[in-house]
N, C-alpha and C positions, 0 to 999 in steps of 0.2 A: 084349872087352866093356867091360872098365874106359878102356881109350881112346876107344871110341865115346861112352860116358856124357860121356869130360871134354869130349871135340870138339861134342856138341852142346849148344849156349846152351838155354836154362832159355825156358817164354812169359815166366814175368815179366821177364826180362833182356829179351829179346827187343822187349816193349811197352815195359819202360820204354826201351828203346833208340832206339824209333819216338818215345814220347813224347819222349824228351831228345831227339833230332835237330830234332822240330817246334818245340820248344820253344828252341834254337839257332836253329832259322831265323828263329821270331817275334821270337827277343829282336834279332837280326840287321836284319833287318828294322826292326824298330823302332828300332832304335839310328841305323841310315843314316836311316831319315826324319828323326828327330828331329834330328841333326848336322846334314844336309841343310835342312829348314828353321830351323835357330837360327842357323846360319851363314848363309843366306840373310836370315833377318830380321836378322842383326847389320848384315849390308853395310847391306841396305837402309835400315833407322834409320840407320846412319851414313850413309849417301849422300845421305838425304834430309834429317838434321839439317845434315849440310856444305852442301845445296842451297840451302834454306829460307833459312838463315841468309847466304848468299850473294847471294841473289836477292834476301832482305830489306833485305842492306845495300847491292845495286846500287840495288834500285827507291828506296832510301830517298834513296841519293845524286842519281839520276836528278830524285826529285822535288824535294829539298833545290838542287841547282842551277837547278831550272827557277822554281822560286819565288824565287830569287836573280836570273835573269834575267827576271823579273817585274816586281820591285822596284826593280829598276836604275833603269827610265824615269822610275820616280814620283818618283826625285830632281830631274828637268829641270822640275815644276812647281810645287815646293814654293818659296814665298818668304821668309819668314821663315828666316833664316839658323838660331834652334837647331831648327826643323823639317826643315832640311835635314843638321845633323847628330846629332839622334836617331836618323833613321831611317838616316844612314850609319852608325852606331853598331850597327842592328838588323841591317841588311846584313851588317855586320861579322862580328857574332856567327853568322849564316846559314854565311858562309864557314868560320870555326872551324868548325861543327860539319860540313861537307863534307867538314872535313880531315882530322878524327877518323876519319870512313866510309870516308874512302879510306886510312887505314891507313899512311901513307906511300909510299904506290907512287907510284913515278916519274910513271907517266901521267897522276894526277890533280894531284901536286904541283906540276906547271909548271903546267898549265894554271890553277890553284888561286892561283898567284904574279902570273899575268898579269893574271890578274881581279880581285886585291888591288889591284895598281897602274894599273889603269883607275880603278877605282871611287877610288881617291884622287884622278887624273887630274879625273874627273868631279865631284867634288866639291871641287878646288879651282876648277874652269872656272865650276860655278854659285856658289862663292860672292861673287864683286862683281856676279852679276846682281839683286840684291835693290836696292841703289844705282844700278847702270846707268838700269833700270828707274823707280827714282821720279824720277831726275834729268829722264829721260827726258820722262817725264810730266807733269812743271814745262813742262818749253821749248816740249813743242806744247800745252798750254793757252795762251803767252804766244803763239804761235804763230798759234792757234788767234783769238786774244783780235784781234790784228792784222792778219788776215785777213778778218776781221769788220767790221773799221773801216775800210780802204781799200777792201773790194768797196762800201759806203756812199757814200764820199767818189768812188768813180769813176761811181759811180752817179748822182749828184745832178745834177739838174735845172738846177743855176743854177751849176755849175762852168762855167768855161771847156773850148775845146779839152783846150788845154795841162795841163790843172791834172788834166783825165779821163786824159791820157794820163799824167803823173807817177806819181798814182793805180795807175793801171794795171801801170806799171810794179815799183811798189811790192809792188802784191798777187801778180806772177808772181814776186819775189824770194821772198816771205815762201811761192807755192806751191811752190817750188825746193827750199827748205829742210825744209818740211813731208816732200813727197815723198822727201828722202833720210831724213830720220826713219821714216817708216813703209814704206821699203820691205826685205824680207827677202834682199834678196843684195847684195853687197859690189861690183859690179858696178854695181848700181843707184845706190848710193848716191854711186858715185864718177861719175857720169854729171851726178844730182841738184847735186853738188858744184862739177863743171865749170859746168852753168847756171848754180847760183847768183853764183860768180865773173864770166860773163860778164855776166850784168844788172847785176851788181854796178857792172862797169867802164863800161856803158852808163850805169846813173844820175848815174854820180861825172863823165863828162864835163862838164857844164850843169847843176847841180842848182838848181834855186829854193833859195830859206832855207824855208819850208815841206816841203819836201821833207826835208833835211837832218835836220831835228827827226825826220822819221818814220822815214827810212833808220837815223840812230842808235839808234833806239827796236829795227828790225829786230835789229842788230848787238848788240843789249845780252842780245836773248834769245837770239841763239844763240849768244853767247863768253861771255854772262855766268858761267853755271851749269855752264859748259867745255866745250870745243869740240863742237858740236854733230855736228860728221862724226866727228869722233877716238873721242866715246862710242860712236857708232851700228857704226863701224868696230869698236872694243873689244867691241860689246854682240854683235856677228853672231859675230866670230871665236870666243869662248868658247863659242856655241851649236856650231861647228862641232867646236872642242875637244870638246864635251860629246859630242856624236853620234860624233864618235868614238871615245868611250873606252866609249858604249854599244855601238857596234860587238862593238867589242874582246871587251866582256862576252859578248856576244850569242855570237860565234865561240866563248871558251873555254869557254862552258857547252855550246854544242853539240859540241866534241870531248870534256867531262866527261859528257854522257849517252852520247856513243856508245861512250867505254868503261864505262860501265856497262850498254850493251845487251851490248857484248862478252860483260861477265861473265857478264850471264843464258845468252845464248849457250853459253860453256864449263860452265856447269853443266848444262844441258839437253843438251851432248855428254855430260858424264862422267854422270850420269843415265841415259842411255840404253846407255851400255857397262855400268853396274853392270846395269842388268836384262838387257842380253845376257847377262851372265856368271852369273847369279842362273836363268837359263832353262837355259842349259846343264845346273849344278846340278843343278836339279830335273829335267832330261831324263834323266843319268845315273842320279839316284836312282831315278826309275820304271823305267827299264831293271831296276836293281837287283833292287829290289822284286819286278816281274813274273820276272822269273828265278826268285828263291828262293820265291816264291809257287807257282811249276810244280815248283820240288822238294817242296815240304813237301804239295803234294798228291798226288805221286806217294806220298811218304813215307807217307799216310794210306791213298790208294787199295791199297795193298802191304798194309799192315796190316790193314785192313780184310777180305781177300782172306784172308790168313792166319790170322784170326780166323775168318771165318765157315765154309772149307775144313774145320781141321783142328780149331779149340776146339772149335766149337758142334758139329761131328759128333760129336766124340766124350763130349760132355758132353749129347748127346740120349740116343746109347750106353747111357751110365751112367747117364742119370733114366730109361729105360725099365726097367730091371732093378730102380731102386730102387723105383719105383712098384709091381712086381711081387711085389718082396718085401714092400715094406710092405701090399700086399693079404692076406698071407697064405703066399705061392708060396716056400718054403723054398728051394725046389728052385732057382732062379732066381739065375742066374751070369752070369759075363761069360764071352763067345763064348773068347778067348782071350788069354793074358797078355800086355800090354803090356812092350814090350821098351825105352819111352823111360825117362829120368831127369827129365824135366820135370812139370809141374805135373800133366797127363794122367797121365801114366803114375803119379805117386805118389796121383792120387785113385784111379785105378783099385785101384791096393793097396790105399788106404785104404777103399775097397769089402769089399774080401774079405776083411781085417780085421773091418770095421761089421755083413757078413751070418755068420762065427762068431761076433762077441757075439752079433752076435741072436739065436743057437742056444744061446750058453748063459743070456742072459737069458729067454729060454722056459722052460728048468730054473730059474731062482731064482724066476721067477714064483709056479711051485707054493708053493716054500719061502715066500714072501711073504706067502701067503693063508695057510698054516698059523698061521705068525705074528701075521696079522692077528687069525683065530681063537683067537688068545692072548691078544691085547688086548684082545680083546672082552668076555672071559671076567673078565681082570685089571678093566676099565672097570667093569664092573656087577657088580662084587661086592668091591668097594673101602669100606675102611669110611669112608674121607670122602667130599666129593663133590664132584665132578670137571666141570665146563663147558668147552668150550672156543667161544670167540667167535670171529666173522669180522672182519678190521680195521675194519669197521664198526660194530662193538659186537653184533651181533646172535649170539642162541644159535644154532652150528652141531650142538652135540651135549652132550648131560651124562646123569650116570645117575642113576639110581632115587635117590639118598643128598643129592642136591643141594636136592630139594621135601620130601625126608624131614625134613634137617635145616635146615631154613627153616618146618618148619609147615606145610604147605602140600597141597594136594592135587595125585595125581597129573597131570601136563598130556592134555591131550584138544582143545585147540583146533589147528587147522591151519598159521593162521600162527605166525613167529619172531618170540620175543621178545627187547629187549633184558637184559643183565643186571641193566641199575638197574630195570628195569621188572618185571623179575622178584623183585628183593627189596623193591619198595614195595607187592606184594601181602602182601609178610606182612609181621610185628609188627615186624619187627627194625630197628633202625637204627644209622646207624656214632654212635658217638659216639668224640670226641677224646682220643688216648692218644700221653703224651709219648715214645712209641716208634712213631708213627705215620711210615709213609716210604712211598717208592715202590714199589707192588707189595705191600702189605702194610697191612692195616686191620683192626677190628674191629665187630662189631653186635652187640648187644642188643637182648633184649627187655624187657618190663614185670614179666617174672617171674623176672627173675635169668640165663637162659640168655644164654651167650655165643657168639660164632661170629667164629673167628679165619680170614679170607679172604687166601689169599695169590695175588699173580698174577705170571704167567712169563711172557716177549713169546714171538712165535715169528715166525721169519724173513719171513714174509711181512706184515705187521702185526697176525696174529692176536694172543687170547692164551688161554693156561691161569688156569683160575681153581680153587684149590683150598679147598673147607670144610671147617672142622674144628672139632669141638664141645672147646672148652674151658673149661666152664662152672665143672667144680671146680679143676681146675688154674688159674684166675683168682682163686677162693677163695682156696685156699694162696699163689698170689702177694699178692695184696692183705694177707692177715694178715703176711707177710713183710714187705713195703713196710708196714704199720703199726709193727714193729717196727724197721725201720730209722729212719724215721722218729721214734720215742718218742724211739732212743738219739741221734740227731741232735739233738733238743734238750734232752736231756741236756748234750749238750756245750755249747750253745749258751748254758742256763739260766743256768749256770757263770759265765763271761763278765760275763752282765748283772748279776748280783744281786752283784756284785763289784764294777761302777762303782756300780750305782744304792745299796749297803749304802756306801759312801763319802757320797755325798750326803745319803743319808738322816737318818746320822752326825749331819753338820752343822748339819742341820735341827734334829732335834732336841738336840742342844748348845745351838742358839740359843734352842730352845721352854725348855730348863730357866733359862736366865737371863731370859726373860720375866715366870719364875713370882711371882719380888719384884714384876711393877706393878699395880697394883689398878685400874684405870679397867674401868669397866664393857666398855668397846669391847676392851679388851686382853685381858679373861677371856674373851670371844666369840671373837677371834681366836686368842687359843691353844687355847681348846676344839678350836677348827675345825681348827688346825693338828698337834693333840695327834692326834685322828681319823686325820687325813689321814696322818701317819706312821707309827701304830699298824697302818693298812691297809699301807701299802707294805711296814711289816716282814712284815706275817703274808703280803705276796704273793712276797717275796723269800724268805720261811718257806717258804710251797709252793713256790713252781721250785724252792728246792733239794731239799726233798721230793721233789719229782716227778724232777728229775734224778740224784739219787742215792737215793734213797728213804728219807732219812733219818729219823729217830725223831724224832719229832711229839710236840710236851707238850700235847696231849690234858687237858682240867681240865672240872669238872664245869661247864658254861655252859645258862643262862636263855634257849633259841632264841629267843623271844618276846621279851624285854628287846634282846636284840641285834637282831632285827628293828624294833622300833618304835624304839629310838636310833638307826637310823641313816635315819631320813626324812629329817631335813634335808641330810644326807652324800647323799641318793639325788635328793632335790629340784635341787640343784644339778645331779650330774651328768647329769640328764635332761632332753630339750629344753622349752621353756615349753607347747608345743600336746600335751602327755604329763601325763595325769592321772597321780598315787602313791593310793592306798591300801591301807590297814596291817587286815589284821582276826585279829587272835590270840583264841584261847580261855582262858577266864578261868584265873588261878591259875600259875606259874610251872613251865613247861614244861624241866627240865634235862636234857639229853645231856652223854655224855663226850664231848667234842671241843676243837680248838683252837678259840677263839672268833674269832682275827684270823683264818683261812681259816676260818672262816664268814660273817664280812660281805665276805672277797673273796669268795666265792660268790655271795654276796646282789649284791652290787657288778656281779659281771662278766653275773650272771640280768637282771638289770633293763636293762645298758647294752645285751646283745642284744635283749633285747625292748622298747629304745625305738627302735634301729636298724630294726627288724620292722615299725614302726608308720612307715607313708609320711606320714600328714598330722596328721592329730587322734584321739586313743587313750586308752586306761586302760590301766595296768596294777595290778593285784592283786596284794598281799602274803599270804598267809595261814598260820598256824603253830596245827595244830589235832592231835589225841591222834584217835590209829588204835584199833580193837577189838585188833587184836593186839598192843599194847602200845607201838608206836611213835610216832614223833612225826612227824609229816608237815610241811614247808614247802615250799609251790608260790608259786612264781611263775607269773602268769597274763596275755597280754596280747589283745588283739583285733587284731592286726597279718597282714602277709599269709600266715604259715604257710608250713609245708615240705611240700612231695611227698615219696614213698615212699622216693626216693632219694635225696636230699638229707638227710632224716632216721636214713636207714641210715647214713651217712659224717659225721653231725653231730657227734661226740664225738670223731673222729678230728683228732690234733694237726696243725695250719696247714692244716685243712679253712674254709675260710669261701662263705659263698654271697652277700657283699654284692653286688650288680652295681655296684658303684663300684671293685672292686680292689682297697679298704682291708680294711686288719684284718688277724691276727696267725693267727689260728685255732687260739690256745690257749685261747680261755676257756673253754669249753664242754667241752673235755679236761682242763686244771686241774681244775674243777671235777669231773669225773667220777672223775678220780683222788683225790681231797680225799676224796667221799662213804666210795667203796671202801676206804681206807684206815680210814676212823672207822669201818670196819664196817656203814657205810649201804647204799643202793641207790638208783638214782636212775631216776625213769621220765620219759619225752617224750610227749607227747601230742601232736598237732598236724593241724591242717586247713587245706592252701589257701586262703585267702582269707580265713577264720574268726579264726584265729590259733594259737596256742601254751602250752602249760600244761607248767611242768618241777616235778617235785615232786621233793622230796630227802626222805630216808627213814630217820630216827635212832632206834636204840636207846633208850628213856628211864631215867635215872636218878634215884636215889633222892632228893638232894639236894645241896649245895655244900659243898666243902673251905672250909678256912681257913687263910690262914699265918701265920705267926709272925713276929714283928718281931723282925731280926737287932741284936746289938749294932751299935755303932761304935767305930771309934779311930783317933788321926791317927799315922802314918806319912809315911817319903819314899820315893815311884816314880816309875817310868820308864816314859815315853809315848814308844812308836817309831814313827812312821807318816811316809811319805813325799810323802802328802797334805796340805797345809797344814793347809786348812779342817778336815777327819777330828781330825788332832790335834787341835787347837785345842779341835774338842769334848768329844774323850774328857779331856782338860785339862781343860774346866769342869768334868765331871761329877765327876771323884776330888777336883780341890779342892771343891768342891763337899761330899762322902764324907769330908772334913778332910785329906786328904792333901796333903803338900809335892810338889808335879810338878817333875821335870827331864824337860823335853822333847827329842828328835831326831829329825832331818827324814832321817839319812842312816844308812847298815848300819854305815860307820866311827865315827861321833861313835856310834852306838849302843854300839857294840863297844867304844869307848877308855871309855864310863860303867860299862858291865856291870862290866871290869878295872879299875878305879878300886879306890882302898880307900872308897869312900864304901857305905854300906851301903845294903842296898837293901829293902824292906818286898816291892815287889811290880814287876812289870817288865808290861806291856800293849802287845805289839806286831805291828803287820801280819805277816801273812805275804810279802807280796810287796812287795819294796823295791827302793829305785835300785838303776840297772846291773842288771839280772837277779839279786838278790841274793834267797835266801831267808830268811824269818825265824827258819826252824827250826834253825839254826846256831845264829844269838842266842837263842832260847830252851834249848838243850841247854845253852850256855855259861853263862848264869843259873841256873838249875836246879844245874847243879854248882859254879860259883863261890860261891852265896850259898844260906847252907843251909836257910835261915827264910825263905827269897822265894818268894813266889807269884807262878806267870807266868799269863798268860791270853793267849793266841795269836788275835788277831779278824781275820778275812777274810768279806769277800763270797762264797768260794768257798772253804769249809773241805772240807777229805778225809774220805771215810770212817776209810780208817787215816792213823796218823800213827806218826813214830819215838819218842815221847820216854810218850804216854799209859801205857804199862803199866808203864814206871820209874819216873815219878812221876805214879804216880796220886790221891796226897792234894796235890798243889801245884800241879797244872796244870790249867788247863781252857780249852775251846774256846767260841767264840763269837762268830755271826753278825754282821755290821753291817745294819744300825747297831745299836749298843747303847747301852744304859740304864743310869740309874744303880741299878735295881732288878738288872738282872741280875749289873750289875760287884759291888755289894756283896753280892749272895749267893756267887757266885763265890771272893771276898776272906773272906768269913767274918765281913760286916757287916750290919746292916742300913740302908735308906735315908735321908738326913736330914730333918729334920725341918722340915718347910713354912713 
């Protein structure tokens, strides 16, 4: 069994065996054509570029000699001697380039050398015919001229015999001579010659003395200008010279074309053997070709055969059974078990494998619907509420708890709705939560309910969408987040009222040395400037109130006097299209309260409710006596007002509603905290578009303390402070108090004074000094170095506790910046100097 399995191949092996053999034969195939014709197009391009170029440089040569044998002749008519050797110069050049074409082969080269030395030949032969020629042309005019006058003189009517026949004679000498001049063969001319000679001897026997005179005149034109036979002899011979050296031409050009038909010739043989041998080629190839072409479709016809025999039988087999079963027909098997290892034979397993799942998926089935029936149960009676959507957004299902808690009535329409569409029927909307992410949001309604919505994808692009009311549990969050929040800036408060009480310092140091100039402008400006720092102490007062809660000096204050002082303090800070008015009740209105946080209240009341007012506005001041014995102050404006919920979260610390992004969002919590603490209560009133009314709500008291004016005396102290400016101030104000100041910018020069023997009245220094150093070291070391010195420890950000107050609690004291010279000499055990 296990040898049969190994010995028979697998269908897949099997096809792909068919496929790889066809797929060999095609690459095969393809491979000999493509070899077959590259090699063929290789020859060919080369056979045809060797030809081309071949036949190009015969025909070239062919035409280059025959236009040389062209030009030859036109030398025998040119007369001007440099016209007859520019154009043998053209010639010339003709032949160089022949010689180049023919490459140096033997065959053109001789022929190429003969033609050279013809054409030299030929142009040495024409050149005395340009001379021959004119000469020529002298003697038969004179010729000509004498001719003319003896046929005359033989002619005449009144000659004698004798004198006609002289005449006569004379004119056959002179026609003798003419005729060897103009005749063209050397034959003739020698014949012409002999007459001449013979008349010659005839006239010279007997001549008259008339005669004589015209015979010499004969003689002069033909010897004169040189021998008249010997030129015509010279002028034919060169002609013959010359025809023969065009011969010559004639002949070497015609054996230079006919080796260059030659050439054409041998490349139209080898031409024709490359494409014999190029035919052959491609003859094999196709043989090739049609070969492996009849195998690779045997090889497919096989396959084919064996495919459709044994796969598709038995893969009809196995879809009728499966069809069977998938009807319903449990019962429904295969005839009998396949005995192969191949593909067949393992679906067939994998059959009777597929039809026991399917028997025991019939039993989980039941279990399936039980379970379903559990969800169903779990679904609709879940106390949140449960949707689940189709990746389309559309509700596929949700239970009872989903419209419950949404408000909503139960559904009764037919079509699906989406889920946005289903929460923009009721009240609820998402608003934004800096814990907002994917798959998780929040809505509200108008009446506090909250609905925390979570969603889960699900593998197909569904999702889960879960409701869950958390409307108290958002409560208790939010009052948590409120007190994180308070103690955040708490810490924060710290910080600031530490740089800003350094500054402040300054300021006022500077405002006490203003106080000697008397010009009207300078009593204005430090009034103004007296204000202004008075506010910043009492607002660096409250932060640290408010971040540590410190003890408040609280004094009996005139709410009414402190509201109408500070109109012009309120005028400025308010924009010019913002009305102020002030309307108090008659008679002085006093509460226990600190007075500098009450005009920052008034301050930060008014800057909100000028912000409030978008264009042109009033606001109202008013300080009026309640039936129940308190003291009411509202601020009142006509600006755009809060909604319900914006008003809910308005007291809460770095809440602000500006749609600009500005603003701090403490004031309105300062404030609320300030009231609470004096024992007040504060109310908000407020309408959209209408505006806004904040009343603050005081205790009333009976009437105002008085202090007592402390002594003075001058002493020497130490000012530590690591801020220049800071010192500098607290410096003016003890000298100022009559005190001798030694100042230090640093913990060590502070440290080398304390240990000095120099004695010290009182020591005044930062808590926070270069290098991370504290002050509280320098104060302990004072305190016990020097036993009659008072220290006074000043920070922007003083502690609740500290180390040294309970051991010396008659010589130390603590104190905010900036500080006065009211506070330093109570502190010191003085009172202020005198103005």
């Amino acid at each position: 069994m296990k040898a049969s399995r190994i010995r028979q191949p697998s269908i897949r092996l099997l096809l792909l065996s068919a496929i790889g053999l066809l797929l060999v034969v095609i690459m095969v195939i393809g491979t000999i054509a493509l070899m077959t014709l590259h090699s063929a197009e290789d020859r060919l391009a080369t056979f045809h570029d060797q030809t081309l170029i071949e036949v190009s440089d015969a025909l070239e040569l062919s035409g280059s000699a025959s236009e040389l044998a062209t030009s030859a002749p036109f030398l025998m008519t040119l007369s001007p001697s440099f016209q007859l050797e520019s154009e043998a110069a053209e010639i010339l050049q003709t032949l160089e380039h022949i010689q180049k074409l023919g490459g140096g082969d033997p065959d053109v080269a001789m022929p190429l050398a003969r033609i050279h030395a013809a054409i030299d030949d030929l142009v040495r032969a024409m050149a005395p015919q340009v001379k021959y020629a004119a000469t020529l042309a002298l003697i038969d005019q004179d010729l000509e001229r004498l001719q003319r006058r003896f046929r005359t003189l033989a002619q005449a009517s009144a000659a004698s015999p004798q004198e006609r026949q002289a005449w006569s004679s004379l004119q056959q000498l002179v026609m003798a001579a003419t005729g060897a001049l103009r005749s063209r063969e050397l034959i003739k001319v020698g014949e012409h010659q002999s007459n001449y000679r013979r008349i010659r001897q005839e006239i010279d026997a007997d001549p008259p003395r008339y005669v004589n005179a015209a015979l010499a005149e004969v003689e002069g034109a033909v010897r004169n200008r040189g021998d008249l036979f010997s030129l015509r002899y010279s002028e034919l011979a060169a002609k013959l010279d010359a025809e023969n050296a065009l011969f010559r031409i004639r002949t070497e050009v015609a054996q230079v074309n006919a080796h260059a038909l030659q050439k054409v010739t041998d490349a139209k043989v080898r031409l024709q053997a490359s494409r014999e041998r190029t035919t052959t080629s491609l003859t094999f190839a196709k043989a090739v070709i049609v070969v492996l072409t009849v195998i690779s479709m045997i090889v497919a016809a096989m396959s084919a055969l064996f495919v459709s025999r044994y796969v598709t039988a038995n893969l009809h087999r196995i879809t009728d059974v499966m069809r069977r079963l998938a009807a319903g027909d449990l019962k429904a098997r295969l005839s009998k078990k396949s005995s192969s290892s191949d593909e067949i034979g393992q679906l067939s397993e994998a059959f009777r494998k597929f039809r026991s799942n399917a028997l025991r998926l019939e039993r989980k089935t039941r279990e399936v619907w039980q379970r379903n029936e559990l969800f169903i149960t779990v679904f609709q009676n879940i106390s949140d509420g449960v949707a689940v959507l189709s990746p389309t957004g559309q509700i596929l299902a949700e239970n009872g708890r989903v419209r419950e808690l949404l408000r909503l009535e139960p559904a009764r329409e037919n079509g699906r709705l989406t889920l946005h569409e289903l929460i923009g029927r009721s009240a609820f909307k998402r608003r934004a939560n800096e814990n907002d992410r994917a798959g998780f949001g929040e809505y509200a309604d108008a009446s506090g309910h909250v609905l925390e919505v979570r969603q889960s994808s699900l593998p197909d692009g569904g999702s889960v969408w879960l409701f869950s009311e958390t409307t108290e549990r958002k409560r208790i969050d939010e009052r948590l987040e409120e007190i994180r929040r308070v103690e955040s800036l708490g810490k924060v408060t710290g910080e600031v009222a530490h740089d800003f009480g350094n500054i402040l310092s300054t300021i006022s140091g500077n405002l006490h040395m203003l106080e000697g100039e008397l010009s009207p402008k300078a009593s204005v400006l430090r009034a103004r400037i007296n204000d202004a720092v008075e506010l910043g102490v009492s607002l660096i007062e409250r932060l640290l109130a408010f971040a540590r809660k410190q003890h408040l000096e609280p004094q009996q204050t005139d709410i009414a006097a402190i509201a109408e002082g500070m109109e012009d303090l309120l005028s400025m800070a308010l924009p010019e299209t913002v009305a102020l008015s002030i309307a108090c009740d008659d008679g002085p209105m006093f509460a226990r309260i600190d007075p500098g946080q009450l005009e920052s209240a008034i301050l930060n009341l008014c800057v909100n409710a000028g912000q409030a007012i978008p264009d042109r506005g009033e606001i109202e001041i008013g300080v009026a006596r309640q039936a129940d014995g308190r003291i009411a102050l509202s601020v009142r404006d006509d600006g755009c007002g809060m909604d319900m919920d914006t008003l809910r979260q308005a007291a809460e610390p770095f809440f602000t509603a500006r749609s600009d992004g500005e603003g701090t969002g403490l004031g309105l919590s300062m404030v609320h905290g300030f009231v609470h603490q004096s024992g007040g209560s504060i109310r908000i009133d407020s309408t959209p578009g209408q505006g806004t009314c904040v009343t603050l709500l005081f205790p009333e008291q009976a009437g105002p303390c008085r202090q007592q004016p402390l002594p003075s005396h001058q002493e020497q102290v130490l000012v530590v402070d690591d801020d220049v400016k800071s010192a500098r101030a607290i410096t003016l104000l003890m000298k100022d108090l009559g005190y001798s100041v030694v100042t230090a910018h640093s913990y060590n020069e502070a440290l080398l004074q304390v240990r000095s023997d120099r004695p010290l009245s009182a020591v005044i220094t930062d808590l926070q000094l270069d290098d991370g150093h504290s002050g509280w070291s320098l104060v302990q070391e004072a305190l016990e170095t020097h036993q009659d010195c008072r220290v006074v420890a000043v920070s922007g950000h003083l502690p609740e506790k500290d180390p040294v107050s309970n051991a010396f609690r008659d010589r130390f004291a603590k104190l905010p910046k900036p500080v006065t010279a009211e506070d330093l000499g109570r502190h010191l055990g003085i009172g202020p100097p005198n103005p």
